[in-house]
C-alpha positions as CSV (number, residue, x, y, z in Angstrom):
1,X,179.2,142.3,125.6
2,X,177.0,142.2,128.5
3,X,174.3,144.2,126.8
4,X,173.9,141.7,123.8
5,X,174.1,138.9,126.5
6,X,171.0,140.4,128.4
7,X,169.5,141.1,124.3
8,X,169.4,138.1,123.7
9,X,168.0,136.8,126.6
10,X,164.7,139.6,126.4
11,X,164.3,138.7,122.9
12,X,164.1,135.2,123.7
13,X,161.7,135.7,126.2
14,X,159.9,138.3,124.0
15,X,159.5,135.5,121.4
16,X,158.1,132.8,124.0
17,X,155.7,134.9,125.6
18,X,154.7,135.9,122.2
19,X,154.5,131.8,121.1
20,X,152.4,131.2,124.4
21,X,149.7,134.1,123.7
22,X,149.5,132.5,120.0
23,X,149.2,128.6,121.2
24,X,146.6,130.9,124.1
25,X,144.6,131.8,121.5
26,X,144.3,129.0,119.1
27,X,143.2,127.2,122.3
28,X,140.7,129.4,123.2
29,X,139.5,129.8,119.6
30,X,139.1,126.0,119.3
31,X,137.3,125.7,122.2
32,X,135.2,129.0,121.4
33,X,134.2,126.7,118.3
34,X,133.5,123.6,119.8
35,X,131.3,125.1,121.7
36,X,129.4,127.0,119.1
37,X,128.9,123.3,117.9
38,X,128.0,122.0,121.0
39,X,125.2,124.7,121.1
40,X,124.4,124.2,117.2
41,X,123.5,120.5,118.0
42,X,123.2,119.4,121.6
43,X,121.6,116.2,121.0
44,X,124.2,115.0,119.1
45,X,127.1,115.4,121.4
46,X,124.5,114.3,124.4
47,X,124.5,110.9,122.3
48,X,128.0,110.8,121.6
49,X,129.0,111.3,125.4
50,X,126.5,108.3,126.3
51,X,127.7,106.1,124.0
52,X,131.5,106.9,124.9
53,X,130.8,106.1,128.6
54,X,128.5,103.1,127.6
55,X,131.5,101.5,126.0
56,X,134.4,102.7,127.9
57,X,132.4,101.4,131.2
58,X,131.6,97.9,129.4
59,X,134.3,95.2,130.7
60,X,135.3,93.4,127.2
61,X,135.9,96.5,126.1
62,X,138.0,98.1,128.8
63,X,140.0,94.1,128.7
64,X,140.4,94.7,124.9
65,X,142.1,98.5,125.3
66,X,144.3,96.8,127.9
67,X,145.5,94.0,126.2
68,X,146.4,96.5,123.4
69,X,148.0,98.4,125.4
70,X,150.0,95.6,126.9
71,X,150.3,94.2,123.5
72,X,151.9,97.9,122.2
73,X,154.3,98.5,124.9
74,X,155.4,95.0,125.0
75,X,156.7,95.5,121.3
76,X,157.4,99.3,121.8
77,X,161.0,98.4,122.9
78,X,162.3,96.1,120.2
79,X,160.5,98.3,117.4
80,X,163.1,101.3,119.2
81,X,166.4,99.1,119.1
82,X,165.6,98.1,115.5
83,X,165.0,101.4,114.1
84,X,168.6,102.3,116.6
85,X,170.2,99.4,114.5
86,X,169.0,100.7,111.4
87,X,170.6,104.6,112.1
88,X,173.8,102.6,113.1
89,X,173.8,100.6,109.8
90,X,173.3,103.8,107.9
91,X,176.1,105.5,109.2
92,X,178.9,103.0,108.8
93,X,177.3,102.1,105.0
């Protein structure tokens, strides 16, 4: 009984490691291609990454993001306890 026990563990463990090299190298392969793109085109991305920093660094802009993000989280709690009163409703009905 043991045996099976201890099994099961290795084979679990067998199958996460094996997950982890997988998620490993879709990273890696991602990356490998975005920066075969980065190479392919330089200028582009150099604008991109300006224009990114110009904006985020601009003050309406950073006020805008966090009013929307005040805005989302304020009405993140009730959007949760409807949908919760909805499940309920569907189980009893």
């Amino acid at each position: 009984m043991e045996k099976s026990q201890a099994d099961i563990l290795d084979r679990k463990q067998q199958g996460r490691k094996t997950a982890e090299l997988r998620i490993q190298e879709q990273v890696e392969e991602g990356l490998n291609e975005f920066r075969r793109e980065v190479i392919e085109r330089p200028f582009l991305y150099v604008i991109i990454a300006f224009v990114a920093g110009f904006v985020s660094q601009s003050f309406p802009v950073r006020l805008v993001f966090s009013a929307l993000l005040r805005l989302i989280s304020f009405l993140s709690g009730p959007a949760i306890l409807a949908l919760g009163i909805l499940k309920i409703r569907e189980l009893f009905f």
